[in-house]
C-alpha positions in Angstrom: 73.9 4.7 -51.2 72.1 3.3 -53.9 69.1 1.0 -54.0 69.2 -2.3 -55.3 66.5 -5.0 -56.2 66.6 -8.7 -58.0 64.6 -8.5 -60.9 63.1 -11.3 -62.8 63.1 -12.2 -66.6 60.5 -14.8 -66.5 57.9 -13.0 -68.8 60.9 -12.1 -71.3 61.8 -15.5 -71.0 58.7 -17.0 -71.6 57.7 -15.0 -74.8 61.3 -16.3 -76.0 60.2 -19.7 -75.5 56.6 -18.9 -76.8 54.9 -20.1 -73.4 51.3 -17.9 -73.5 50.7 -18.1 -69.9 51.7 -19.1 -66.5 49.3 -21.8 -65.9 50.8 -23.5 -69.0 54.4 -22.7 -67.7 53.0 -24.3 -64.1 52.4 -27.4 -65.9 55.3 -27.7 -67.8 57.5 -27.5 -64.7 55.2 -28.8 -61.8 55.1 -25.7 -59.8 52.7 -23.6 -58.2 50.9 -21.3 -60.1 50.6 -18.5 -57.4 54.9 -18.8 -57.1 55.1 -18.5 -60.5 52.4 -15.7 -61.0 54.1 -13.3 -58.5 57.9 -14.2 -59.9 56.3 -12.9 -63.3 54.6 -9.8 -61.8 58.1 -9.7 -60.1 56.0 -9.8 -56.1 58.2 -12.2 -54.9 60.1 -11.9 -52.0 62.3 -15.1 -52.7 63.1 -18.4 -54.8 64.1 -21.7 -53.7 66.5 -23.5 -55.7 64.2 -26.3 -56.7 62.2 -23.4 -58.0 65.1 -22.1 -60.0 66.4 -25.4 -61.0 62.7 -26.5 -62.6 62.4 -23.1 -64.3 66.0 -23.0 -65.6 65.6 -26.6 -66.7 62.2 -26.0 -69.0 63.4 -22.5 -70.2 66.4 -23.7 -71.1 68.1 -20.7 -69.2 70.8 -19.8 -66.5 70.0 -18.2 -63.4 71.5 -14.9 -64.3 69.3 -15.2 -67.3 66.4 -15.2 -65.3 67.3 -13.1 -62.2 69.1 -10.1 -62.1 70.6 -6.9 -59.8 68.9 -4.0 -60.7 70.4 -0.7 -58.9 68.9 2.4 -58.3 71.8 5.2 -59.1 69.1 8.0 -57.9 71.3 10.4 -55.8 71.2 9.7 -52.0 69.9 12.7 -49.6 72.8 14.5 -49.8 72.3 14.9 -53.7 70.4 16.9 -55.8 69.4 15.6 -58.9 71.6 18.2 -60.1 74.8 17.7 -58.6 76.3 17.4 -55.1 75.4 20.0 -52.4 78.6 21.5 -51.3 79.4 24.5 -49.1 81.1 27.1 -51.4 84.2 27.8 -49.1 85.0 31.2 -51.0 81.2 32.6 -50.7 81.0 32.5 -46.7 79.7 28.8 -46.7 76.4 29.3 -49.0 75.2 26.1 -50.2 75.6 25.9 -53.9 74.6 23.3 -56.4 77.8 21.7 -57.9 77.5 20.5 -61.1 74.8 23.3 -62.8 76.4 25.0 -65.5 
């Protein structure tokens, strides 16, 4: 199964809308510094919707603009970063690597 995570745009976003730093973003929208300090080092573990609302409103953004799924397509444990393991019915059920060539 892969691994997913939201990941945030906010320091892409604010180099768009040449804002130099989040204490000046923090004024321009009212909000805490420390939220808006671990939403750029992307430490957060969640978002109100005020929060979104302010920031969408002063970076002139949607939410998908500014948040966004990021999956991990790294094979799962029955993977090899080289193709499935499978038994090899025809070779008295060795494990082979399917995919090498």
């Amino acid at each position: 199964m892969a691994v997913a995570r939201i990941a945030c745009n906010l320091s892409t976003l604010m180099g768009k809308k040449k804002i130099r730093s989040v204490l000046q973003l923090s004024k321009m929208t009212g909000l805490d510094r420390g939220t808006l300090t671990r939403l750029w080092k992307e430490t957060a573990e969640g978002i109100s919707f005020r929060t979104l609302l302010q920031l969408c409103t002063v970076l002139q953004c949607d939410v998908g603009d500014l948040l966004h799924v990021e999956r991990d397509e790294r094979p799962s444990s029955f993977e090899s970063p080289h193709g499935r393991v499978a038994e090899d019915k025809k070779a008295g059920g060795e494990r082979r690597e399917e995919g090498l060539r």
